[in-house]
Every structure is written in C-alpha cells, then in structure tokens.
C-alpha positions as CSV (number, residue, x, y, z in Angstrom):
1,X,-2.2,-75.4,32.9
2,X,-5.0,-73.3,31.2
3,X,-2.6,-70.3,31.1
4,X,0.5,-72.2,29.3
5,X,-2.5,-73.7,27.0
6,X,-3.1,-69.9,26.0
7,X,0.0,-69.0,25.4
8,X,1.4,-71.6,23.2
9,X,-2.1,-71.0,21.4
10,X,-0.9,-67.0,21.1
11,X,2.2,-68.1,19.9
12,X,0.7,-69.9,17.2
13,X,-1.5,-66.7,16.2
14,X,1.1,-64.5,16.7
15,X,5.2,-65.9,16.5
16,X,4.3,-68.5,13.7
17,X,2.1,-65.9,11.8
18,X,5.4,-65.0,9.9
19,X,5.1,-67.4,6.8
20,X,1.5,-66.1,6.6
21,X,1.4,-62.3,6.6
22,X,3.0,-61.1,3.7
23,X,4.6,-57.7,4.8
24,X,5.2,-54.4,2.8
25,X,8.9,-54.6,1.1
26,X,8.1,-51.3,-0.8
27,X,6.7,-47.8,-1.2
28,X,3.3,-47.5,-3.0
29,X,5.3,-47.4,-6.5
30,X,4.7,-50.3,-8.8
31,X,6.2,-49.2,-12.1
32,X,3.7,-51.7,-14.1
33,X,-0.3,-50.4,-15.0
34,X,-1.2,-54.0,-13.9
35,X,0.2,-53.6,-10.5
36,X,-0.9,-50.1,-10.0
37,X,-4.7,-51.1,-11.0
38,X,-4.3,-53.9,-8.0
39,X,-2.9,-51.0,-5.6
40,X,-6.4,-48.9,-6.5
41,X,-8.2,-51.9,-6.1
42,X,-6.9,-52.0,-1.8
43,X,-7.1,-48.4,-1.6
44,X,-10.4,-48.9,-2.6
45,X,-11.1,-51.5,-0.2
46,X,-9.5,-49.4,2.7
47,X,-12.3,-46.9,2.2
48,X,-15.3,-49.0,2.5
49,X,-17.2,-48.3,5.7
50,X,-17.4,-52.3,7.1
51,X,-16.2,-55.2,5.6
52,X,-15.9,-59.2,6.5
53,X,-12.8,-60.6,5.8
54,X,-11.9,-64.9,5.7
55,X,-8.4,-65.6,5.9
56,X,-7.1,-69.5,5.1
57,X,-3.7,-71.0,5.1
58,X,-3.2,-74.3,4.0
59,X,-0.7,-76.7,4.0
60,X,1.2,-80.0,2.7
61,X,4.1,-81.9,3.7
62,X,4.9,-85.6,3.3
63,X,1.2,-87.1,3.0
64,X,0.2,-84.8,6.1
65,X,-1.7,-81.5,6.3
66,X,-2.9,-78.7,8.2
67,X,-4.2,-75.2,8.5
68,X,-5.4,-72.1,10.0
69,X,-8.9,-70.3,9.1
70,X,-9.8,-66.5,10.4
71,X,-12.7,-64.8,9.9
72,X,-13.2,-61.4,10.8
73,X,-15.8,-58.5,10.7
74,X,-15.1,-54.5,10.9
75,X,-16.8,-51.6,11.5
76,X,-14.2,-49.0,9.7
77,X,-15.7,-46.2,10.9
78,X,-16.1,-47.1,14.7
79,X,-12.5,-49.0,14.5
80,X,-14.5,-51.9,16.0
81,X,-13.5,-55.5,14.7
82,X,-14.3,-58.9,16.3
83,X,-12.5,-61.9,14.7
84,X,-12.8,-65.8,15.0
85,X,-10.0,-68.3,14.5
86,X,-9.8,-72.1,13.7
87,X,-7.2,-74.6,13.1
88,X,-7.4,-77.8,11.1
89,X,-5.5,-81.1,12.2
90,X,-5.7,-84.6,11.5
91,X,-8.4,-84.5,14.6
92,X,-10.4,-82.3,12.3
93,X,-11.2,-78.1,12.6
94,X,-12.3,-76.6,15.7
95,X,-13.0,-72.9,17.2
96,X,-9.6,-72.4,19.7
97,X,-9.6,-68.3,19.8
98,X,-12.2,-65.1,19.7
99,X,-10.9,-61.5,19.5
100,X,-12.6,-58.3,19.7
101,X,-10.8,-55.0,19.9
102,X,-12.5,-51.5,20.4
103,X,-9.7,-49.6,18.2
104,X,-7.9,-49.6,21.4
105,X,-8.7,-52.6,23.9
106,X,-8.0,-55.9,22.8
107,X,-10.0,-58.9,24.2
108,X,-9.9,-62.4,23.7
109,X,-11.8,-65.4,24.5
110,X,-10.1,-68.7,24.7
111,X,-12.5,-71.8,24.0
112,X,-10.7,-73.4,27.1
113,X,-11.2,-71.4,29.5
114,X,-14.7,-70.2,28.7
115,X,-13.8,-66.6,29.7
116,X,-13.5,-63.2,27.9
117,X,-9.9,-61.2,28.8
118,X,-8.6,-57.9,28.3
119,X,-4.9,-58.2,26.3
120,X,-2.6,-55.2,28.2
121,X,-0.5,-53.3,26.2
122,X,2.7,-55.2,27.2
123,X,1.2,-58.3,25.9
124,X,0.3,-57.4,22.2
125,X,1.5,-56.0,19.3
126,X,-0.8,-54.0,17.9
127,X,-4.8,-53.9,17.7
128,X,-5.0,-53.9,13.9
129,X,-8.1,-56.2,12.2
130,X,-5.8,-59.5,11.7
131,X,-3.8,-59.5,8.0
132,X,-5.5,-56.4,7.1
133,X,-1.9,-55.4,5.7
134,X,-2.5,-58.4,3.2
135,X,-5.7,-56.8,1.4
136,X,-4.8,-53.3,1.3
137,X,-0.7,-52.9,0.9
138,X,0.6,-54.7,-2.3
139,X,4.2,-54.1,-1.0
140,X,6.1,-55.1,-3.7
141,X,6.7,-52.9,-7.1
142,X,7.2,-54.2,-10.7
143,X,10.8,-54.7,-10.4
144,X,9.9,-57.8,-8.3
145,X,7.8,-59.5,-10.6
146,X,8.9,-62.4,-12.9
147,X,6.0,-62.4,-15.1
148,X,2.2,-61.1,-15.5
149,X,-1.3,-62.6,-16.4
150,X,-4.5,-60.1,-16.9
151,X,-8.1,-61.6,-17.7
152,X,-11.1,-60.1,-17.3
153,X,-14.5,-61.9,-17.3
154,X,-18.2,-60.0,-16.5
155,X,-16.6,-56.9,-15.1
156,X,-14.0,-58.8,-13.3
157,X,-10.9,-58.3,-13.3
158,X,-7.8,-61.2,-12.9
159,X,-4.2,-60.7,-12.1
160,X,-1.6,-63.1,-11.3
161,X,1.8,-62.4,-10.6
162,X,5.3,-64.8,-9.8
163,X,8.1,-63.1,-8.6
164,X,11.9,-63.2,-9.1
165,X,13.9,-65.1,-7.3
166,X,15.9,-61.3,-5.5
167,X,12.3,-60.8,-4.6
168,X,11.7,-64.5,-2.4
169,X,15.0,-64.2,-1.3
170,X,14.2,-60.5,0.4
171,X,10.5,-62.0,1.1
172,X,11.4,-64.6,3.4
173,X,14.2,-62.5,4.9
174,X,11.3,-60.1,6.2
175,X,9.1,-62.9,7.3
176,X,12.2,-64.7,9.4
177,X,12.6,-60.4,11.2
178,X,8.7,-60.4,11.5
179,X,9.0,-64.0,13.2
180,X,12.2,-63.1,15.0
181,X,10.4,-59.6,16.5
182,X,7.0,-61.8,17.8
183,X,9.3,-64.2,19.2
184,X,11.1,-61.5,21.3
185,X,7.9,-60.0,22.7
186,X,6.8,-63.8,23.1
187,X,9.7,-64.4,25.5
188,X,9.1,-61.3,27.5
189,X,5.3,-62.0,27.9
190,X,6.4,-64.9,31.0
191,X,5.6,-68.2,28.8
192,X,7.3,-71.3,30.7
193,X,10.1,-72.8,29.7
194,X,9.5,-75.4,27.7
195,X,7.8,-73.1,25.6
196,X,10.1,-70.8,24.8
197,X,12.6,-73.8,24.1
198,X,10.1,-74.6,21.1
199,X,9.8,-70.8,20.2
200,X,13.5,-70.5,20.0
201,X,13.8,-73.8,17.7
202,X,11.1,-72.7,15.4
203,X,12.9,-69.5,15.1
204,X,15.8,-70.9,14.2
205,X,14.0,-73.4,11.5
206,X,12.5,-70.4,9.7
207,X,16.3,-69.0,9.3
208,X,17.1,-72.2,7.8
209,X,14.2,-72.1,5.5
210,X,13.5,-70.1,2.2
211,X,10.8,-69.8,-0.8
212,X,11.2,-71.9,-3.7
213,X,9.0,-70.2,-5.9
214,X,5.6,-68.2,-5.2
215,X,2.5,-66.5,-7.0
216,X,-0.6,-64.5,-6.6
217,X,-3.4,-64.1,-7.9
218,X,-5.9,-61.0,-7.3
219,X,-9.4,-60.7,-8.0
220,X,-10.9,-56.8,-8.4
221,X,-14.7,-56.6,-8.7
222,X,-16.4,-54.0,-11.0
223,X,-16.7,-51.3,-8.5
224,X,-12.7,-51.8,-8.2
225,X,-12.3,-53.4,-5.1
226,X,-10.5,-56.1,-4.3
227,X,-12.0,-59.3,-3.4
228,X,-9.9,-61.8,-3.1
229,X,-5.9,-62.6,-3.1
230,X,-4.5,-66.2,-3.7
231,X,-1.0,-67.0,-3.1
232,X,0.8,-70.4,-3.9
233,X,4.1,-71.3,-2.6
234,X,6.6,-73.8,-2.0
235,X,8.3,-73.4,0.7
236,X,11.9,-75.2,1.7
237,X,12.2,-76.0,5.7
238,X,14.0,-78.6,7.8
239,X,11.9,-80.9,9.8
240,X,11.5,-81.0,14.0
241,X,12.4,-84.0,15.1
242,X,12.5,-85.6,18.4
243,X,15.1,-88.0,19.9
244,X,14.4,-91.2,22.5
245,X,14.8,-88.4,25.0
246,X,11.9,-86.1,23.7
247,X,15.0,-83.5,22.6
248,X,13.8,-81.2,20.0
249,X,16.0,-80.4,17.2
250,X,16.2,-79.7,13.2
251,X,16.6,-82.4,11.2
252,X,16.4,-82.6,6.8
253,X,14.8,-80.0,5.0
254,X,11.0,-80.9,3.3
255,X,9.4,-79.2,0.3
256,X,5.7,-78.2,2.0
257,X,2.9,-76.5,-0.5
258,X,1.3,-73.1,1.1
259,X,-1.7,-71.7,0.0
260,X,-2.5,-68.7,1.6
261,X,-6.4,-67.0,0.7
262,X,-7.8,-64.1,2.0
263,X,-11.3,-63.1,0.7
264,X,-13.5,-59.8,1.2
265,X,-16.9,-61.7,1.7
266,X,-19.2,-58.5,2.2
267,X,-18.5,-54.9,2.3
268,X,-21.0,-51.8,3.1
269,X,-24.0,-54.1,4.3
270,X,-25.6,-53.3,8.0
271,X,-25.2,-57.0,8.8
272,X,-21.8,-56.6,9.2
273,X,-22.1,-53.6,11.8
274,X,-24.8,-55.2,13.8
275,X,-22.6,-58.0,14.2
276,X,-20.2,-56.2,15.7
277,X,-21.8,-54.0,17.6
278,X,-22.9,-57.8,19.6
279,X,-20.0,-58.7,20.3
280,X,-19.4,-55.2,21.6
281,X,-22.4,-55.4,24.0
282,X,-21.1,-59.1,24.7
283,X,-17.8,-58.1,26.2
284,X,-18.8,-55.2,27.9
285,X,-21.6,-57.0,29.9
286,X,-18.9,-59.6,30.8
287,X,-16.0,-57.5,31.7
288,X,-18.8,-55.1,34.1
C-alpha cells in the first residue's frame, strides 16, 4: 500500500507537472529590448553560486481550490540541491515529499513511509533543481507577445507580458507532449492498474484542454537578477467525473484560474550552502 501511495504521489510531482512548468518554445532570440533585458536578468541568475528558490501553483474551479508549494535550496557549484514539496487541499497544506540529489543521485523521502530512497536511473527523468527551466529560459521571443508593460521603482525593474493567441495555442501543445512523455515513463515505472487508468484519463483531459488567455510578470533586482516570475492563466478543461459505478470519465469543460509564482528568496549567502550540505550528511548517514 505504501508503494502505490508513492507512486501516485510521483505522478502528481512528475505526470501532472505539465500545466506547471512552462517549457522553452524558442532559441535565446527575443527580438524586443524588454524581453532581451528579462533573458540577462536569468542568465544572470544561472551564474550565482547558491540560490533558494519557492515555487507555488494555485488554483480555482467552481468555489473549490488547491495547490502545490516547492521550495528548494542549491549549491551551484557542488550541483547539490535538496528540495521540499507541499500540497494544499480542503484538509489544509501538509509536507508529502523531500528530494535531495548529489548532481547525480536522486533521493527522496516520502512523509509516509518515514524512510530516505535512492531514485534509479529507470525511474526518473532527470536530476535537475525542480522548475529551474522556469527562472532561467524565457522560451518564447517577441513574436509571441500580445502586448508589453515596463515600470521601474527603486532600482527595480517590472515587466509584464500577455501573449497571442498562436503562442497559447503552441504553449499548451508542449505542455500536453511534456505530460504525454512523463506519462509514458510513468507507465513503464510498474504503477498498478488503477493507476495508470487515472494517468491515462488525465492524459487524455489535458488534450481536451487549452489556454484561454495568460500573462507574466517578471521582477529583476538592481544587480540584474531575476527575482521573481508571476504568471496568470485561465485555463479551459473538462471535468472527471465518476458514475454510480466509480467509472472515471470526462465530462463538461470548466474555466479554472492558475497562478503559477516562482521566487529567488536568497542568492550567494552561506546559509544556503550549509543547508545543504545537512541534508547531504543526512542521507549519507541513512543510506550507510
């Protein structure tokens, strides 16, 4: 029971993460100044030596709402990175994951099962720092964008963007491949049944779904780094519904409201570092 517990946690982290990582549609051009100074701004950001990184996505649907939280902590120069994740329900927000990775080990520790385990290679994607694509790949160029605000207040600089309709169209076309990718290496990781039967059904809700509109807003300090992205969406999706049978299916589609933040709370302090470095010594002890 604790192992199917795990995975349809994972599959939350990992297949469902698709309407909230917002993946590189373009090359690094931008063809706008505004868009080019944001583009500096995560370069900037990706040479830092540590950072700590929250990451919230909220939502709204019919009177009823929910989210994820992440926070994470990095040591750029070791490739160390621990990170913690939370969900919010109507039961309230509660710890369900850890992860640390080593730049090439991943570990996590499910609140469940009290235990710390190594993630093989056949089980994970990749061991980047979670939504690190977010903060430092702007992935979209000025072709894409509808219109432009730029404000500046005490050395900080404001940018919001909203897109064009081509562009959400192509957006959430890459998030349903992104989803549709996880879910295949989902399926092949040996969840049960049942599972998978939700997996598939999710999938096949995102392909019915689509962005109604969408902007974001970026925040570059004086030292030009960015420290903090905002987006706003609506987001069109049919419903899961369940029949007197407890059958699963799609039924009408719902406007929901996303808001997706990710903030750079510290960069090149020691705390940061330290902090990982303990989780470091925590895992190693444990998996001795």
């Amino acid at each position: 029971m604790l192992w199917k517990k795990r995975k349809l946690r994972i599959l939350t982290v990992v297949v469902f993460a698709g309407v909230l990582i917002f993946g590189a549609l373009r090359q690094n051009s931008t063809g706008r100044g505004e868009l080019g100074e944001i583009q500096v701004a995560m370069w900037n950001l990706g040479k830092v030596d540590n950072l700590q990184l929250s990451y919230e996505y909220r939502w709204k649907q019919n009177g009823s709402a929910g989210g994820e939280t992440m926070h994470a902590w990095a040591d750029m120069l070791t490739g160390d990175w621990i990170s913690e994740h939370y969900t919010t329900d109507e039961d309230g927000t509660r710890l369900y994951l850890k992860q640390f990775c080593d730049g090439r080990n991943l570990y996590h520790y499910i609140d469940w099962s009290g235990e710390w385990e190594q993630i093989l290679p056949q089980q994970r994607e990749n061991t980047v720092i979670p939504d690190y694509e977010m903060v430092t790949d702007l992935g979209y160029d000025g072709t894409d964008v509808e219109d432009l605000e730029r404000i500046t207040e005490d050395g900080a600089v404001e940018i919001t963007c909203s897109f064009t309709q081509e562009y959400l169209e192509e957006a959430w076309e890459n998030q349903v491949a992104q989803v549709e990718k996880s879910y295949a290496f989902y399926e092949k990781s040996g969840a049960d049944e049942n599972a998978v039967k939700t997996a598939a059904l999710s999938v096949q809700q995102h392909k019915q779904a689509h962005y109604e509109d969408m902007t974001a807003t970026y925040v570059i300090d004086e030292n030009q780094i960015l420290r903090s992205i905002e987006y706003q969406i609506t987001l069109i999706m049919p419903e899961i519904t369940q029949d007197l049978s407890g059958n699963k299916m799609l039924g009408k589609d719902r406007k929901m409201q996303i808001t997706v933040t990710a903030e750079v709370d510290r960069y090149n302090q020691g705390g940061i570092a330290n902090k990982v470095q303990q989780y470091k010594t925590l895992v190693q002890e444990y998996m001795e």
